[in-house]
C-alpha positions in Angstrom: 0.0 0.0 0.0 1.4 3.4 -0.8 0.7 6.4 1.2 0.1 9.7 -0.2 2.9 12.8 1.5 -0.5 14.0 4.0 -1.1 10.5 4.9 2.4 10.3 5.9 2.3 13.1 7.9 -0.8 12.8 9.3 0.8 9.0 10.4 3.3 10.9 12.0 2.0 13.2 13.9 -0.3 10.7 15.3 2.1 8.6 16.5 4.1 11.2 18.2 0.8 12.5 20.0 0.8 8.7 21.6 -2.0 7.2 20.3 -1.5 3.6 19.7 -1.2 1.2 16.8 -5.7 0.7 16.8 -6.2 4.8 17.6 -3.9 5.6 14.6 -6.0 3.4 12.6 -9.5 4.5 13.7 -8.7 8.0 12.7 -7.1 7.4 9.6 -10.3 5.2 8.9 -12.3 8.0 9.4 -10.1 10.9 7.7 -9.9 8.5 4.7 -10.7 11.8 2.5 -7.9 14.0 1.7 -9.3 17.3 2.7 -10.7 15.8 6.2 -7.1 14.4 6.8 -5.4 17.5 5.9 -7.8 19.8 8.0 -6.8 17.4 10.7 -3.1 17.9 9.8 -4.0 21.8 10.0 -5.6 21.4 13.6 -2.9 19.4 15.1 -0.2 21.9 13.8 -2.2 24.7 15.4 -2.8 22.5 18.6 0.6 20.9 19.2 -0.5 20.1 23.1 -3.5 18.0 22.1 -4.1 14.5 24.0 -5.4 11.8 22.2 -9.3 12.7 23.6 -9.2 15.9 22.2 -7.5 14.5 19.0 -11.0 11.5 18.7 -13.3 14.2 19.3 -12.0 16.7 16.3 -11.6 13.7 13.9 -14.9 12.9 14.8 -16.3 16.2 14.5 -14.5 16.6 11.1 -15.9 13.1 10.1 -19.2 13.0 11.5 -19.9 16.7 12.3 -20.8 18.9 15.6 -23.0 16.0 17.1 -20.7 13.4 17.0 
């Protein structure tokens, strides 16, 4: 499987924010589309201290949207 360069770096900054192997993959499942994984990118560069709950509730949000 090849990864596109935001899928890489979305990969990455996931793993350095701790979430584990099965978190990674949930969110990735659910940012599959480009621009949902690259607003994501865009959050978690403009929130560098956010902990994996707050990282489940904006991919959900950006998923799902506000009442997810």
């Amino acid at each position: 499987m090849e990864f596109s360069n935001w899928q890489k770096e979305l990969l990455g900054l996931l793993c350095e924010k701790g979430l584990s192997r099965e978190d990674v993959y949930s969110v990735m499942l659910v940012l599959s589309r480009q621009e949902l994984g690259e607003s994501m990118l865009f959050w978690l560069k403009e929130n560098p201290s956010a902990d994996p709950d707050s990282i489940f509730q904006k991919a959900g949000t950006l998923a799902f949207g506000e009442r997810s």
